[in-house]
Each structure stands twice: as C-alpha cells, then as structure tokens.
C-alpha positions as CSV (number, residue, x, y, z in Angstrom):
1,X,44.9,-144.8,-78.3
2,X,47.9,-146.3,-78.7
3,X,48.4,-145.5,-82.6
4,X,47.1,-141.9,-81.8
5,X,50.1,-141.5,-79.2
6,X,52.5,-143.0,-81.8
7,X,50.9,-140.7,-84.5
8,X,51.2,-137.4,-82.4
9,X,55.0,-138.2,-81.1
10,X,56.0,-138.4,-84.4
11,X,53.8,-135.6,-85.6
12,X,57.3,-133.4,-86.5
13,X,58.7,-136.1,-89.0
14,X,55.1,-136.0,-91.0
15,X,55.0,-133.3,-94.4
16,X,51.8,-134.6,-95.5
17,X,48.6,-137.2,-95.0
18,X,50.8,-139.6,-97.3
19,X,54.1,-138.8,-94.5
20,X,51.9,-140.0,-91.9
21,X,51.4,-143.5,-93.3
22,X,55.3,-143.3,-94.9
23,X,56.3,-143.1,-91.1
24,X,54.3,-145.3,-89.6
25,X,54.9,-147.9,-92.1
26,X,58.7,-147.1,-92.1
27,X,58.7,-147.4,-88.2
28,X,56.7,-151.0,-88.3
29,X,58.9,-152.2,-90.7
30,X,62.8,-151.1,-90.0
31,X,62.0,-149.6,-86.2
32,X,63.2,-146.8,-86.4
33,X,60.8,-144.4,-85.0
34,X,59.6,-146.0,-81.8
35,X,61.5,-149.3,-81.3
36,X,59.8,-150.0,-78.6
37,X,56.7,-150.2,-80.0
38,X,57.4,-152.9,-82.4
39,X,55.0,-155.5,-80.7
40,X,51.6,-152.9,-81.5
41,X,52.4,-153.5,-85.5
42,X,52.2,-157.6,-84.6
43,X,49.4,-157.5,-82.7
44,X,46.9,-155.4,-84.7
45,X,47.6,-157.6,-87.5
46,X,47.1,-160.6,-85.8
47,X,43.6,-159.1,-84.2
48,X,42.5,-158.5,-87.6
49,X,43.2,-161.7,-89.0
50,X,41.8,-163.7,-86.0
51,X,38.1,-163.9,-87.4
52,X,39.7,-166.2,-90.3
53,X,42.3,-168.2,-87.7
54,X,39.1,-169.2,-85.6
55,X,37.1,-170.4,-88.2
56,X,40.0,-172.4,-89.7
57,X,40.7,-173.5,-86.0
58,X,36.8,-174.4,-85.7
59,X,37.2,-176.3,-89.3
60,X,40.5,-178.3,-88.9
61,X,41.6,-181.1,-86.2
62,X,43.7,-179.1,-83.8
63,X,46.6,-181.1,-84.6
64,X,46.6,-180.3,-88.3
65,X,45.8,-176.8,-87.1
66,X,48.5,-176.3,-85.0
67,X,51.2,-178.0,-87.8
68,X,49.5,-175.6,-90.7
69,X,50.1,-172.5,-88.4
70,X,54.1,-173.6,-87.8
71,X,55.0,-174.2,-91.2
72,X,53.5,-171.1,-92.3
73,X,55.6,-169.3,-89.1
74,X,58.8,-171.1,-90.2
75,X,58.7,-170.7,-93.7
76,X,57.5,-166.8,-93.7
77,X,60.5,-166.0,-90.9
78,X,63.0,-167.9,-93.3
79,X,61.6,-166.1,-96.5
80,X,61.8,-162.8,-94.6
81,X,65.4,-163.3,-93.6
82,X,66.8,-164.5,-96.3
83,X,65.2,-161.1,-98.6
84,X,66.0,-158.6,-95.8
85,X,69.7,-159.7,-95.9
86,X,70.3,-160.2,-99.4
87,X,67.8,-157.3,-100.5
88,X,68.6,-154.4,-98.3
89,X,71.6,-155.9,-96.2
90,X,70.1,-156.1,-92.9
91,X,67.4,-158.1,-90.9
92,X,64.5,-155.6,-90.7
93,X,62.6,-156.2,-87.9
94,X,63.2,-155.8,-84.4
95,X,66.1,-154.2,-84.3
96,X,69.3,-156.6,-84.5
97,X,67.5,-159.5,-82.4
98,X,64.6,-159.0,-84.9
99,X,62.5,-161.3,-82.8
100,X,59.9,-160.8,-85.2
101,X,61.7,-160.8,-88.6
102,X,59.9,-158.0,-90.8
103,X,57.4,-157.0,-88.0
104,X,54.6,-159.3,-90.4
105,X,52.3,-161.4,-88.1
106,X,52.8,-164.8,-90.0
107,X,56.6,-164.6,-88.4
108,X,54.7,-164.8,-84.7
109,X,51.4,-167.1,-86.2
110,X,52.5,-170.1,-83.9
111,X,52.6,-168.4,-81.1
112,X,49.1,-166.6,-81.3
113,X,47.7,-169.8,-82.9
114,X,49.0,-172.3,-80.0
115,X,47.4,-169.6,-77.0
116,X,44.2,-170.0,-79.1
117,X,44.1,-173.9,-79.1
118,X,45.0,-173.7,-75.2
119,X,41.9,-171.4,-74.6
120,X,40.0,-173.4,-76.6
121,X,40.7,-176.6,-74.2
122,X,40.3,-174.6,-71.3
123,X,36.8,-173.2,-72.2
124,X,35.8,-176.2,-73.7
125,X,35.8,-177.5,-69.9
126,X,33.1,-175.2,-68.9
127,X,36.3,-173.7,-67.9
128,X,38.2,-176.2,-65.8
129,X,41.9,-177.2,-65.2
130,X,41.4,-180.6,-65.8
131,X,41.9,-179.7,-69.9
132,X,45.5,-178.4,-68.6
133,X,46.8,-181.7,-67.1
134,X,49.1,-182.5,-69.8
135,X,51.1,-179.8,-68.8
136,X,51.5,-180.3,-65.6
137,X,52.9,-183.7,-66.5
138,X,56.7,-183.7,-65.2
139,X,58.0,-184.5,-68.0
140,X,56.0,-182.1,-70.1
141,X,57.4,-179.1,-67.5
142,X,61.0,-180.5,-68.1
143,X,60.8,-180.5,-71.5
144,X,59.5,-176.8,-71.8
145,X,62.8,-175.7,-69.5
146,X,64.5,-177.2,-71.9
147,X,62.3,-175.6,-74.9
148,X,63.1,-172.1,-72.8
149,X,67.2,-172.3,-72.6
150,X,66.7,-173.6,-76.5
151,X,64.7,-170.8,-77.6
152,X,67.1,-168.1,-76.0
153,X,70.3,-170.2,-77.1
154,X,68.3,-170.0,-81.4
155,X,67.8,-165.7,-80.4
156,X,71.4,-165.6,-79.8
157,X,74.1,-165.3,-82.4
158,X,74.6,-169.1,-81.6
159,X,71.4,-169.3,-84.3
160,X,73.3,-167.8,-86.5
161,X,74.2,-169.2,-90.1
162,X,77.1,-167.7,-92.2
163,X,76.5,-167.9,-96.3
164,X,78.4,-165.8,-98.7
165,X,79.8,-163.4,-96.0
166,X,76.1,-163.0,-95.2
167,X,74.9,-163.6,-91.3
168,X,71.9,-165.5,-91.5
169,X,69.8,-165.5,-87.7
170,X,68.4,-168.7,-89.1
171,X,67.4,-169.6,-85.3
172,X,65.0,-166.5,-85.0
173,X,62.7,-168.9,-87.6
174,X,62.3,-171.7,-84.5
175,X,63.3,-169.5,-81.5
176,X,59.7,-168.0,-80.8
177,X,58.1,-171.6,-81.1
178,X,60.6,-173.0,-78.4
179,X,59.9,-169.5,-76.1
180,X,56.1,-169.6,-76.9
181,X,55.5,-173.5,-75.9
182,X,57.4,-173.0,-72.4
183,X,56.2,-170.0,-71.5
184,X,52.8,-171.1,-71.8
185,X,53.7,-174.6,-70.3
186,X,55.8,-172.5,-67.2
187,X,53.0,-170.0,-66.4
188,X,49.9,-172.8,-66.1
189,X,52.3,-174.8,-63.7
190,X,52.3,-171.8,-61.9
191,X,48.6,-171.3,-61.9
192,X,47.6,-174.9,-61.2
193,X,50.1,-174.6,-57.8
194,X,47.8,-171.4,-56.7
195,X,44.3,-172.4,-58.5
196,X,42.5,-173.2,-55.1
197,X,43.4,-169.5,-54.2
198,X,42.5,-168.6,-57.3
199,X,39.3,-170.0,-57.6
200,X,38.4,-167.9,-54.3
201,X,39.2,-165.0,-55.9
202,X,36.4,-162.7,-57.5
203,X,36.2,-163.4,-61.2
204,X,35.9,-159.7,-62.3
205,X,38.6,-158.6,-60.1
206,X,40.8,-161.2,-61.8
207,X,39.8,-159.5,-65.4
208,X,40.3,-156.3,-64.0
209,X,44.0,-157.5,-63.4
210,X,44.4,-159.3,-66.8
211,X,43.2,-156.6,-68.5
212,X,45.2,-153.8,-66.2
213,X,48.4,-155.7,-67.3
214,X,47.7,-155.9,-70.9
215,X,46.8,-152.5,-71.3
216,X,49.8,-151.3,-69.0
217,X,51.7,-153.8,-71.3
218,X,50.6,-151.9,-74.6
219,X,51.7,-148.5,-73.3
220,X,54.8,-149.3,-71.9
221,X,57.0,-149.0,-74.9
222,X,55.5,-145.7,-76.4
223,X,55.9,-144.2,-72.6
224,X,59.5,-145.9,-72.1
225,X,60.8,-143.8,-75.5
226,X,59.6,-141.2,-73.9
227,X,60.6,-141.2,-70.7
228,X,63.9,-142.5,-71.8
229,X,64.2,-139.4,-74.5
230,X,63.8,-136.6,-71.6
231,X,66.1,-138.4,-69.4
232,X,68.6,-140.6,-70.7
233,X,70.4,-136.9,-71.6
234,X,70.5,-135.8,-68.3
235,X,72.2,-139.5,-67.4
236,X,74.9,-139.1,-69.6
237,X,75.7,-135.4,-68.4
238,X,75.3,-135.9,-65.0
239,X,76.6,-139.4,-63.2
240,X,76.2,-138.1,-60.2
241,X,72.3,-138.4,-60.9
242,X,72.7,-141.7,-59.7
243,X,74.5,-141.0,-56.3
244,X,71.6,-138.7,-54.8
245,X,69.6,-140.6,-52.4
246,X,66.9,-141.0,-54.2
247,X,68.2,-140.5,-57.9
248,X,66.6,-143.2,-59.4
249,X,63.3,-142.6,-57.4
250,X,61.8,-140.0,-58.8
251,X,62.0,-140.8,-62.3
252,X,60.9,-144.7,-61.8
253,X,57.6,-143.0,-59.7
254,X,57.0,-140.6,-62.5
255,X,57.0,-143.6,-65.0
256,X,54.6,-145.6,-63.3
257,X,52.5,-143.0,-62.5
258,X,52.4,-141.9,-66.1
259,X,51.3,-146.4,-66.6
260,X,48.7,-146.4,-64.2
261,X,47.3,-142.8,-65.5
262,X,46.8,-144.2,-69.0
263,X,45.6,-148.0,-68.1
264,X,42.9,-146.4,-66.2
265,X,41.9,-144.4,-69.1
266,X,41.9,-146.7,-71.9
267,X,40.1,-148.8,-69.4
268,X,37.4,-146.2,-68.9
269,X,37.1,-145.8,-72.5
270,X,36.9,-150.1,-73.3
271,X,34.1,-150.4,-70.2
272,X,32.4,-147.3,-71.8
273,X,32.6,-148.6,-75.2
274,X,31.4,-151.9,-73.9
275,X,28.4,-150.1,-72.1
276,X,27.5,-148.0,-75.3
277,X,24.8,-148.7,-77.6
278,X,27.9,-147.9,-80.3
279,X,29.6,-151.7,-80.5
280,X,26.0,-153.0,-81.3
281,X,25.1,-150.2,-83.8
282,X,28.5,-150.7,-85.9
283,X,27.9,-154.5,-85.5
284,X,24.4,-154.5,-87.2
285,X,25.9,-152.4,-89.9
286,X,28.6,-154.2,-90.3
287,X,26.3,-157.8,-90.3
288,X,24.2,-155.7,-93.0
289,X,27.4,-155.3,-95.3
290,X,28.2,-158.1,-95.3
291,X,24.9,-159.5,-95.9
292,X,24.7,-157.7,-98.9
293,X,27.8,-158.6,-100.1
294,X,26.9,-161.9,-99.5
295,X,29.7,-163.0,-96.7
C-alpha cells in the first residue's frame, strides 16, 4: 500500500510504464521524490533477501554470522561512499546524513542481521528473558551508552574524512553498527524493568501494538511530505499561524488522524490476507515452482 501511495503522489512526474520505474528508482537512490520515504527502499530489500539471511543464520555459528554480516555492511557503505563522491560528486543516499549510503540494504545488513540473532535467542527460550541477561549486565548497558553518543558523534561531520578536496562521511560506514547495538541493548533494559507487567498483559493486544506501530511507522513519511507540502506554504506566509490559540492544533490532529486511518486499514487488509485462503494458494504454487525448478 505503501508503494501504491508513493506511485500515485508521484503519478504527474511519470510519461510512461518505463517513467514509473525511472522515478521510483531515481527517488530510492538520490531521494529526491519523497525523502522521507527512504527507509521503504531498505526494508523491502531486506524482506526479500531474509529467506537467504535465515538459512545462512541457521548454517553458520552466530558468531561467524554476525562477523560475515559486518564486514559485508562496512565494506559495501565504504565502496558506496567512496563511488558516489568521486563518481557523481555527492553521497547519494539519504540526503546529506545519508544514513544509509546508496539506499542498498547491504549498507544496513548488520543491523537487520543482529535483531535476527536476538530473536533467535529469545525464541529459542520458548520465549523467555533469561536468553537477554547479557544485556542487562551493567557493564553491557554502559557500554551501549557509550556505543549510542559514538554512533551519533561517526553521523556527524566529526566522521568525516577529507581526501583530495573530497569529504568523505567515512563514519556513516560504523555509525549504524554503534546506533543499532545500543538501541537494541537500551530498549530490552527497558523491557526487562516492566516484564512482570508485561507478562500480564494479553499477548494479542501486545501484537496488536507492535504491529500498530510498525505500520503507523511505515506511513509516516509518505503522509509527513504530504502534510508538510499543503502546509509548510501557509507557514512561511503567515507567522501569525503560530500565535492563534490553537494554531498548531489542528494540523498535528489532522495528521494523526490521517496515521491512525491508514494503520487500521493496512491492518484490516494483513488480518484479511492472513484469514484468506489466498497466502496458502500462492504458497502451494509457489512450493510447486520451485519444485520443478528443482529449489
């Protein structure tokens, strides 16, 4: 749903079938159609190539797992760097952070590849906390606040390395691993202060949640360029906008509103979906395919 909406907003730019992949491709890549949207490129790649990370996961010690997936990150972020400087004279990506240099998955494969390793432990527990104990440990929490104001310190222009009157965000290659680790490491501190509430808690009610955020997460940036396209104008000619009891109220209602409309919806449709006899029937055919193909 989210492709459609990106699709149809853009629907003016497009001159032909062949314009409608040109502008998607040229707004994944150098961001200039929907910036906001840049994450949706990522994370469709990364979906697609999960079938091949979870065998490999499955296959490999976690440790060597874990080491294959951050060289691959490092080296694909410093390969991407140093073309889109030298090649077309600025970091394509996102934007001028580029915190995912060349919007291509291997730059975030760490990140997606380390929250796999700490679901597997957790399931692997039938699920339990107990499998989360080594980051609770104090110095494990200390060193992820540290990994945090590390990670920001690599996005910032403190990362960056000058080479023949080229700037080189060498950080952004080692930034997302520093964010990813501490973020994880932060938020199951968090849950393991709250998990005997949380464990009282009805378990589909707790989806419901996980998967309202997400979804409300996805949307967010196509409804934000939007929103911010009707009425960023209207800030710019009218600064009294923000004086009027109120001002700000409206719009920040109408934008939420506009979130919780579509979660519900693509909601609807993922329960329905789930529900359908359709999953199963592409899923045999599918199995059949690749049976013959011998997969």
């Amino acid at each position: 749903m989210i492709l459609a909406l990106y699709l149809i907003i853009n629907y003016p730019l497009y001159k032909s079938f062949l314009g409608v992949i040109k502008t998607y491709l040229l707004g994944g890549i150098f961001l200039n159609i929907i910036p906001a949207t840049w994450y949706i490129f990522i994370i469709i790649q990364l979906y697609l190539i999960f079938p091949l990370l979870f065998n490999l996961m499955n296959r490999l010690p976690l440790k060597n797992f874990i080491v294959i997936t951050l060289m691959v990150k490092i080296s694909a972020s410093f390969i991407i760097i140093l073309l889109s400087e030298f090649w077309f004279g600025k970091l394509i990506g996102f934007g001028d952070g580029a915190l995912a240099p060349g919007n291509i998955c291997l730059t975030r494969l760490f990140e997606f590849c380390f929250g796999m390793i700490v679901a597997k432990l957790y399931f692997e527990k039938n699920p339990s906390f107990v499998s989360f104990e080594w980051f609770t440990n104090k110095i494990v929490l200390a060193c992820a606040v540290i990994s945090e104001i590390l990670g920001l310190w690599l996005s910032s222009d403190k990362g960056n390395l000058v080479i023949n009157g080229k700037i080189l965000p060498l950080g952004l290659t080692l930034s997302d691993i520093f964010i990813g680790f501490a973020i994880v490491t932060i938020v199951i501190n968090i849950i393991s202060i709250f998990k005997y509430y949380l464990l009282k808690i009805n378990q589909k009610f707790l989806s419901l949640v996980s998967n309202s955020t997400y979804e409300a997460y996805l949307f967010h940036g196509v409804l934000l360029s939007v929103f911010t396209g009707l009425f960023y104008p209207a800030f710019l000619n009218n600064y009294k906008f923000f004086n009027v009891p109120g001002g700000l109220l409206y719009p920040i209602l109408i934008y939420l509103i506009g979130l919780l409309i579509f979660t519900i919806l693509n909601l609807s449709l993922g329960v329905y979906l789930e529900r359908s006899s359709l999953l199963s029937y592409i899923d045999k055919k599918l199995n059949s395919l690749l049976g013959r193909l011998g997969v």
